[in-house]
C-alpha positions, 0 to 999 in steps of 0.5 A: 712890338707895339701895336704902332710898331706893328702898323709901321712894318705893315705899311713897309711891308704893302710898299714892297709888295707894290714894286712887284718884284715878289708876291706877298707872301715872299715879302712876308717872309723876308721881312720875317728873317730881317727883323728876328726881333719880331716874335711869332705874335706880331709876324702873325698880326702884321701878316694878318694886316696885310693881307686884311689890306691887299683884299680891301685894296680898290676900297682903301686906294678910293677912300685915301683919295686915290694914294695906293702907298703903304701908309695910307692903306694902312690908315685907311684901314684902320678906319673903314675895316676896323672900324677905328675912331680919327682919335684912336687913329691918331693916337696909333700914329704919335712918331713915338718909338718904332711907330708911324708919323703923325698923320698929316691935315690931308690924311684926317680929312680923308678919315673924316670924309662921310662915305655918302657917295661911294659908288657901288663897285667900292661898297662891293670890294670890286674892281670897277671892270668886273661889275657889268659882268657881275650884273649880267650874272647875278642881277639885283644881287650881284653887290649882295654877291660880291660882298659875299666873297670878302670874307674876313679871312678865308676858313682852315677847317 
């Protein structure tokens, strides 16, 4: 699979686990057995999208204006946790093969979009209900605190 291919089933795969009906690693799995022609490589990178996105997801839905579809958490992303250009972005997102449509106007603004008013719960990968509590416990520290707890990926040693 391509990498643009790669970014297309993520974004199928983050819809499907938005209607609820399965947890994430039940819809992995079944998009694992449907589309056989996916090597162990690219099942491992899609997964690894996934749930790179299920963990930043309050910061991605915020940063795309509010959308929560697969497709613009995947953009998004891209750009705030890989730290991808609009251009590199863009090239990703050709409509070539198997990959995801161009992206639309409002799609570059929201990658453009400076991030000088981010509110604090956003910039922590919080919910916004848990930051008094995370104030009361941790006081000054408790951004520190909470950016502590988004860790990549979750050690196996």
């Amino acid at each position: 699979m391509t990498p643009a291919a790669r970014l297309a089933a993520a974004a199928s795969i983050l819809d499907r686990i938005s209607a609820g009906k399965q947890p994430a690693e039940a819809v992995l799995k079944t998009w694992g057995t449907e589309n056989r022609y996916a090597g162990s490589k690219d099942r491992r990178a899609i997964a690894d999208h996934v749930y790179k996105v299920i963990r930043a997801r309050g910061r991605l839905v915020w940063a795309m204006g509010g959308r929560e579809d697969g497709r613009a958490l995947v953009i998004g992303s891209l750009s705030l946790i890989d730290g991808l250009s609009l251009e590199e972005i863009e090239a990703l997102h050709s409509g070539d093969g198997y990959g995801p449509k161009p992206l639309s106007k409002q799609e570059r603004g929201r990658i453009s979009a400076t991030a000088d008013d981010i509110p604090g719960w956003v910039a922590a990968g919080l919910p916004e209900f848990v930051v008094e509590d995370f104030k009361n416990t941790f006081g000054d520290r408790w951004a520190d605190e909470a950016e502590g707890l988004m860790v990549p990926r979750a050690p196996i040693d």
